[in-house]
C-alpha positions as CSV (number, residue, x, y, z in Angstrom):
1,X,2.3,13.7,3.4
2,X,6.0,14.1,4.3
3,X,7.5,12.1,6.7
4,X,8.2,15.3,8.7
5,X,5.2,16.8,8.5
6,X,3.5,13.4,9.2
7,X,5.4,12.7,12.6
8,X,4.5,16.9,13.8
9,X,0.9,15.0,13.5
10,X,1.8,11.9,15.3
11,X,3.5,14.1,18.2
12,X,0.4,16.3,18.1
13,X,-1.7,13.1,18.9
14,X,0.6,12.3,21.4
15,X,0.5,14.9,23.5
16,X,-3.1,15.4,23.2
17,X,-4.2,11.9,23.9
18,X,-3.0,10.4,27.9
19,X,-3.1,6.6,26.8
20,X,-1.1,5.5,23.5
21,X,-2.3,2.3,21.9
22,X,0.3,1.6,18.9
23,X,-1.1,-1.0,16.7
24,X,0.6,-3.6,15.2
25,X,0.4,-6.5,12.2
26,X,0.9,-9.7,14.5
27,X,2.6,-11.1,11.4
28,X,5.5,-9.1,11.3
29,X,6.1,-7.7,14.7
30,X,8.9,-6.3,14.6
31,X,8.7,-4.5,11.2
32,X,5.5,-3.1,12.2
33,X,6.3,-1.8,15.5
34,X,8.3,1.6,15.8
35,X,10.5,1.7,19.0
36,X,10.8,6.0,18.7
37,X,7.5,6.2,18.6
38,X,7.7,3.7,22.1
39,X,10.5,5.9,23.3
40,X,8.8,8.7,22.7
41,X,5.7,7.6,24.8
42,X,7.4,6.3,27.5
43,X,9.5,9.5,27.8
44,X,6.4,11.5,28.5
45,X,5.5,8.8,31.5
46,X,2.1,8.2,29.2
47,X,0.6,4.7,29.0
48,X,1.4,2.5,26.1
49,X,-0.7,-0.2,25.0
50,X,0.4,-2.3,22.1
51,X,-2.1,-4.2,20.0
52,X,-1.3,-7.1,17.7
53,X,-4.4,-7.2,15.0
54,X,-4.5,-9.9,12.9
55,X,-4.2,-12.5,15.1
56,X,-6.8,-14.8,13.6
57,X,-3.4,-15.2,11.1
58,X,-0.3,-16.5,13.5
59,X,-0.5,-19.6,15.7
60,X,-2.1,-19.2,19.4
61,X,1.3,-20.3,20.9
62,X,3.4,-18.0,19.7
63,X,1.2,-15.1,20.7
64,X,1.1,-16.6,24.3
65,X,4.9,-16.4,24.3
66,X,5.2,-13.4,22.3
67,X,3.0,-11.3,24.9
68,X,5.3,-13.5,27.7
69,X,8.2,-11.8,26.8
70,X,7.2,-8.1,26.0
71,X,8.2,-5.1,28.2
72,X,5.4,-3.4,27.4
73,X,1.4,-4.5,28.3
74,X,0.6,-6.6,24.8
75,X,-3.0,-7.4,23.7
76,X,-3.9,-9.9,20.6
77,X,-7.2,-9.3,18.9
78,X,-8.6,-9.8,15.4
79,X,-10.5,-6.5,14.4
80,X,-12.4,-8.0,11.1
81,X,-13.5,-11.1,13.2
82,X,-14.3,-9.2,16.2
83,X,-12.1,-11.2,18.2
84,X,-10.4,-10.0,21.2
85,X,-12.1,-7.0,21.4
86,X,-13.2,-6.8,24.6
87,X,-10.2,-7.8,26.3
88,X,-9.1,-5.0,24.3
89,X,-11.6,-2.5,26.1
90,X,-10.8,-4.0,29.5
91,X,-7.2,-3.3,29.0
92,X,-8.0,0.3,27.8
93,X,-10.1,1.1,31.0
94,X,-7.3,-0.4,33.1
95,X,-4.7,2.3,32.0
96,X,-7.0,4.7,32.2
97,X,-7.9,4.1,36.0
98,X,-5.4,6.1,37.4
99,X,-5.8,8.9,35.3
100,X,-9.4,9.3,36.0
101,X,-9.7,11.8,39.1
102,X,-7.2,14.4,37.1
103,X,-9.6,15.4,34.8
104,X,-13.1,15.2,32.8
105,X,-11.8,13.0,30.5
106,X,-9.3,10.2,29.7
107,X,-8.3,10.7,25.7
108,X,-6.7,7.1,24.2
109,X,-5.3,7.6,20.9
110,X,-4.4,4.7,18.2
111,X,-1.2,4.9,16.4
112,X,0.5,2.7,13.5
113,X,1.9,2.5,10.1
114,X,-0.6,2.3,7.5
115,X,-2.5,-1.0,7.0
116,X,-2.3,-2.5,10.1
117,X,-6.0,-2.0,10.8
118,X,-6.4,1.0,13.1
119,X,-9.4,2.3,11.5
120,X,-11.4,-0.7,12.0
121,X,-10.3,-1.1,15.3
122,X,-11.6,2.1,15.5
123,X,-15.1,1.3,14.2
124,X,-15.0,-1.9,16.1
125,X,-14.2,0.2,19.7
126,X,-17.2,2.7,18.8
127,X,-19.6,-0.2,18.6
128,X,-23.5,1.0,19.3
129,X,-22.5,2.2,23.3
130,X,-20.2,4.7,21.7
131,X,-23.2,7.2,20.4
132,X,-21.5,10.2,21.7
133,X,-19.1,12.7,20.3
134,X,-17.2,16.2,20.8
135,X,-14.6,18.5,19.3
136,X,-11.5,18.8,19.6
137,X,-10.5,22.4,21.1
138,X,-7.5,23.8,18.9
139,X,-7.9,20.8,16.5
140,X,-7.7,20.7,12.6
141,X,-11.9,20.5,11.8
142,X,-13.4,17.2,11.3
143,X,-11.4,15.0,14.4
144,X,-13.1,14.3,17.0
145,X,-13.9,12.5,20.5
146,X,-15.6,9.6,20.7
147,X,-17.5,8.0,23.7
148,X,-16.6,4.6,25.0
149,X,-17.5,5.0,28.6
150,X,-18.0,7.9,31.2
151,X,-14.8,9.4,31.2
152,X,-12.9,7.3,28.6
153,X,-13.2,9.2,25.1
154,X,-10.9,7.4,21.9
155,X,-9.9,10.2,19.4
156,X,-10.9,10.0,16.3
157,X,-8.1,10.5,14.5
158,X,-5.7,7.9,14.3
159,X,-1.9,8.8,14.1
160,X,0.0,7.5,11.1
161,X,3.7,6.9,11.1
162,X,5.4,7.4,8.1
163,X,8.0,5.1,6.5
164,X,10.7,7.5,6.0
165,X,12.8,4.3,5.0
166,X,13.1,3.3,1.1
167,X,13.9,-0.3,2.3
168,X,11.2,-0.3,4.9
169,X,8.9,1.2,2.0
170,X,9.5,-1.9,0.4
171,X,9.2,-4.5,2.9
172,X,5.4,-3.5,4.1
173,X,4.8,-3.5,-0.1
174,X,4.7,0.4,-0.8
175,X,6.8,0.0,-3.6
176,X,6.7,-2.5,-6.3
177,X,9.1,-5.0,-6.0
178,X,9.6,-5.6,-9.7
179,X,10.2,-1.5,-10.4
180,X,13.4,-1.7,-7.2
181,X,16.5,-1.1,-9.4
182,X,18.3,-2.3,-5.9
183,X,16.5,-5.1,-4.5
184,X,19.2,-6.6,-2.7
185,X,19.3,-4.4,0.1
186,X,15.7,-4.6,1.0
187,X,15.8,-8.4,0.6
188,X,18.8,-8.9,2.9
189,X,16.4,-6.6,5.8
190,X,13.9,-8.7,5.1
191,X,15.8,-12.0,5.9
192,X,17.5,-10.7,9.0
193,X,13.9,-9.5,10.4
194,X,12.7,-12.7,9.2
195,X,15.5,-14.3,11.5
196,X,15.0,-12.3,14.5
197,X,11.2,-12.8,14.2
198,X,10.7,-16.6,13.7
199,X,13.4,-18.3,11.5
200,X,11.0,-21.3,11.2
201,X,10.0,-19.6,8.4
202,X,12.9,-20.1,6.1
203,X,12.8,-23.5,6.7
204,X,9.6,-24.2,6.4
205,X,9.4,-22.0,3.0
206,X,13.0,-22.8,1.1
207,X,14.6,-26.2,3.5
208,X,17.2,-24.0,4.5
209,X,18.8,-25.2,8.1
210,X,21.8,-24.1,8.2
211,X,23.6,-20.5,7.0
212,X,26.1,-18.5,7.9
213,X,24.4,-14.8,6.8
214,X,21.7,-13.4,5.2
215,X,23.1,-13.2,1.7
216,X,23.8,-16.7,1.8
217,X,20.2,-17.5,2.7
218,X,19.2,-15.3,-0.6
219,X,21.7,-16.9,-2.8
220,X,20.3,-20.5,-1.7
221,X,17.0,-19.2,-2.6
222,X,18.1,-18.1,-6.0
223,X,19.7,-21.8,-6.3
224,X,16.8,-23.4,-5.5
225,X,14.5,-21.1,-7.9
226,X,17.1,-21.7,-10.6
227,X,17.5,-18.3,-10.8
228,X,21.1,-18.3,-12.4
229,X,23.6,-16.1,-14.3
230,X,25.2,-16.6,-17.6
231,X,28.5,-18.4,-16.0
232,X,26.4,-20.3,-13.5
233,X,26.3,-17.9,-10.8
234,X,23.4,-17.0,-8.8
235,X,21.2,-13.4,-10.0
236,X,21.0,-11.8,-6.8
237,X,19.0,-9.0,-7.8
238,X,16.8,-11.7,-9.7
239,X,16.7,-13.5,-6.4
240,X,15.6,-10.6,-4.2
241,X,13.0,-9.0,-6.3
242,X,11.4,-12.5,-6.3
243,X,11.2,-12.8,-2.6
244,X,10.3,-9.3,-2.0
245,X,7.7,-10.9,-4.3
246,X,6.4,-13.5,-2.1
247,X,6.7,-11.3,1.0
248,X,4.2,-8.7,-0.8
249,X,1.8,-10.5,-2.4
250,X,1.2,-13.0,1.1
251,X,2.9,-15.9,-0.7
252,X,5.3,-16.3,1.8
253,X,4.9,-15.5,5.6
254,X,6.3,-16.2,8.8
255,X,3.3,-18.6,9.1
256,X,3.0,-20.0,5.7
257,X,2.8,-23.3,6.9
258,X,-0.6,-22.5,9.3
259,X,-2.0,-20.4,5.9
260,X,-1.8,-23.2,3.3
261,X,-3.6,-25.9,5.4
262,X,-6.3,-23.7,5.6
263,X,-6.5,-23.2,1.7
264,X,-5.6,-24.6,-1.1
265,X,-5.2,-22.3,-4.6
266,X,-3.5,-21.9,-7.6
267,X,-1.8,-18.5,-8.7
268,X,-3.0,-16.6,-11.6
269,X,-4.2,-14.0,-13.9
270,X,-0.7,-12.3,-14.1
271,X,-1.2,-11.5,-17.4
272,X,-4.6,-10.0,-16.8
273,X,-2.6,-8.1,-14.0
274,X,0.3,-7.0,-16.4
275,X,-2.9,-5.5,-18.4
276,X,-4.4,-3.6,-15.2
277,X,-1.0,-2.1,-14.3
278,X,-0.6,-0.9,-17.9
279,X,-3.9,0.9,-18.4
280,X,-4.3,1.8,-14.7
281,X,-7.5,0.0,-13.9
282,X,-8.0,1.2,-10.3
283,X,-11.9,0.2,-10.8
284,X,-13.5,-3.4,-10.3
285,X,-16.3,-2.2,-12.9
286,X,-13.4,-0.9,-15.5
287,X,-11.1,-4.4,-14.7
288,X,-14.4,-6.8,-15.5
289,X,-15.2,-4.2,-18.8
290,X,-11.8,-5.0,-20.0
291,X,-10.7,-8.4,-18.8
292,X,-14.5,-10.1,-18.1
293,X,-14.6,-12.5,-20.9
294,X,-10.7,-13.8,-20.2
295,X,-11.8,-14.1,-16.6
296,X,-15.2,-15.6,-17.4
297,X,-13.2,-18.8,-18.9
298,X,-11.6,-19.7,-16.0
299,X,-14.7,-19.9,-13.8
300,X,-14.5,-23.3,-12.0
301,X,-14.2,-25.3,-9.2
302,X,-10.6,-24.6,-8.3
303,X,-9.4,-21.5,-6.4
304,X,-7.4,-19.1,-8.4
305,X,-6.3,-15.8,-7.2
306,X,-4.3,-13.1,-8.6
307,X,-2.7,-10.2,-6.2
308,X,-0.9,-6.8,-7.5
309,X,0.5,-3.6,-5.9
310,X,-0.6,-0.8,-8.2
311,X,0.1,2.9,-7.8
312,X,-0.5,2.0,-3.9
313,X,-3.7,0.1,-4.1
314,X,-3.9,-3.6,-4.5
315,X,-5.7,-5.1,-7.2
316,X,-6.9,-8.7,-6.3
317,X,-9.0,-11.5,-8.6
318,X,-10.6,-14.4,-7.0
319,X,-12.1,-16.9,-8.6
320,X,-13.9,-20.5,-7.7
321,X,-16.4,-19.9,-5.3
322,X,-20.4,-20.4,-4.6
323,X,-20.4,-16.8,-2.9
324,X,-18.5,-14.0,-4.1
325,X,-17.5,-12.9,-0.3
326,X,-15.8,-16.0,0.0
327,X,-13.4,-14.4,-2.5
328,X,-13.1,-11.3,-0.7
329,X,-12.4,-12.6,2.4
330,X,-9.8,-14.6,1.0
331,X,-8.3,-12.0,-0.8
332,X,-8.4,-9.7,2.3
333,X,-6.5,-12.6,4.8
334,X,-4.1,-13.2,2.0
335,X,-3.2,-9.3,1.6
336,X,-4.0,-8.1,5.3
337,X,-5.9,-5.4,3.7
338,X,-9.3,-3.9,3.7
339,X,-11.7,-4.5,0.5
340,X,-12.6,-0.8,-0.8
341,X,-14.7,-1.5,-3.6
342,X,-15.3,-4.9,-5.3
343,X,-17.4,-6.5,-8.2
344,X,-19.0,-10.0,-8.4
345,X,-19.5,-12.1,-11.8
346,X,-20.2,-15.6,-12.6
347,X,-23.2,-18.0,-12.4
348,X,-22.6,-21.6,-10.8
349,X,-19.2,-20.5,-9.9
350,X,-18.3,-17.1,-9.2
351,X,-15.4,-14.9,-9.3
352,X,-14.6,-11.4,-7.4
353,X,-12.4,-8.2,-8.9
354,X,-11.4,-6.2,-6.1
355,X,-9.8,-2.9,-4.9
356,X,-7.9,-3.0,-1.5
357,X,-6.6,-0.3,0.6
């Protein structure tokens, strides 16, 4: 969809809906909230909620101070873990108080960029109370009203924002970072957000204290991977695919430091991967077919995993567990992403090829 097609929708859900929940990835704040969209809500005097999902993946304490210092009413929940939910649903009956003796029906609409979980909150908000539905007068056929309580109804149809941004394309991992013939640019956005966010990060990540810009951060980096020139200067481009890199794949976040005392595994199958993207394997069945037998060797005790962005899917291989949804799961908290289809293999120890949106 085009971006300017895609925000006529967006509008069209905002004026149909009276409360505005946007939803953002708790991980990256600011990159995945969208401050026209907020403009544009407030403008219209209509009720915004925001919602950080994810929040089983960033430290309690900076949630608490995060939601401290917002101007606008902030809820943290975890939509796969179920957590959070109904703090959620209080907070959605709240704004819709003073709305309820205008008419039939308070209509609460979610809006976000893609991947930041609206649809399950979606499923997780319809739960087994929300058994009712209606259509849409006037709207395109399939959306529709859902149920939550007497006069609160969700809409069906979440709004998507489009990233009308190359750079910002980049950044949430819509575009490969090893196809970007300028990387630099994206990389240097990436740092400053990383800055603004929680600068901890860099520190924690790379040891770098002390800096005087962003392209000095990146050039450090590149020093510290080696990543050098013929004449001994640093490859900046080199340097900022590689940490557009990290940033896709969940290597590096702006809580690595939480993420890797919960887990400990070992990056892999990138030549497997380099197959995948090569013959297009967009199916776990076609990927174990292919690659089973390579993949069957490694089948131990120790946690391997292997993450690619493919022709806007992600393609993830987990390996090293008794049950195969232990490699999903890990595969979905390391991308942030939703398993679409997945096979298992392995005996003692098992292994998972899966699909993600």
């Amino acid at each position: 969809m085009k971006a300017r097609k895609a925000w006529r929708v967006v509008r069209e859900v905002v004026d149909e809906a009276d409360v505005i929940v946007e939803v953002v990835d708790a991980r990256d704040p600011i990159g995945t909230r969208n401050r026209k969209l907020e403009r544009l809500i407030l403008d219209e005097g209509k009720p915004l909620l925001i919602v950080m999902n994810k929040a089983d993946l960033v430290p309690k304490e900076w949630a608490e101070e995060y939601k401290r210092k917002s101007e606008i009413p902030v809820v943290f929940i975890s939509a796969r873990e179920r957590k959070g939910t109904g703090i959620l649903r209080r907070e959605i009956k709240r704004l819709a108080r003073p709305l309820l003796d205008e008419g039939e029906k308070v209509k609460v609409a979610l809006i976000g960029y893609p991947n930041v979980g609206k649809s399950t909150i979606i499923n997780t908000l319809k739960g087994k109370k929300a058994v009712g539905t209606a259509p849409i007068p006037g709207y395109t056929k399939g959306k529709q009203l859902i149920k939550l309580s007497k006069k609160i109804w969700l809409l069906d149809s979440p709004g998507v924002i489009p990233i009308d941004d190359f750079d910002e394309l980049v950044i949430k991992g819509g575009f490969p970072a090893d196809k970007i013939d300028e990387p630099v640019k994206p990389a240097l956005k990436l740092i400053r957000r990383i800055l603004d966010t929680r600068k901890e990060a860099l520190t924690e990540k790379f040891g770098i204290e002390e800096f005087e810009g962003e392209e000095e951060i990146l050039r450090r980096i590149g020093e510290k991977r080696g990543l050098i020139k013929a004449g001994g200067e640093v490859d900046l481009e080199e340097t900022a695919r590689w940490f557009l890199r990290e940033w896709q794949t969940g290597r590096f976040t702006l809580f690595g430091k939480e993420e890797r005392r919960e887990e400990e595994f070992i990056r892999d199958f990138e030549e497997i991967l380099d197959g995948v993207e090569r013959e297009l394997l967009l199916d776990p069945r076609r990927v174990l077919w292919r690659y089973g037998d390579e993949l069957r060797k490694k089948l131990d005790n120790r946690k391997r995993v292997g993450i690619r962005e493919i022709e806007g899917f992600t393609v993830g291989i987990a390996t090293g567990f008794k049950k195969c949804d232990g490699g999903t799961k890990l595969l979905e908290r390391l991308t942030g992403k939703h398993v679409l289809a997945s096979e298992c293999f392995g005996k003692k120890w098992k292994g998972v090829v899966a699909i993600l949106e």
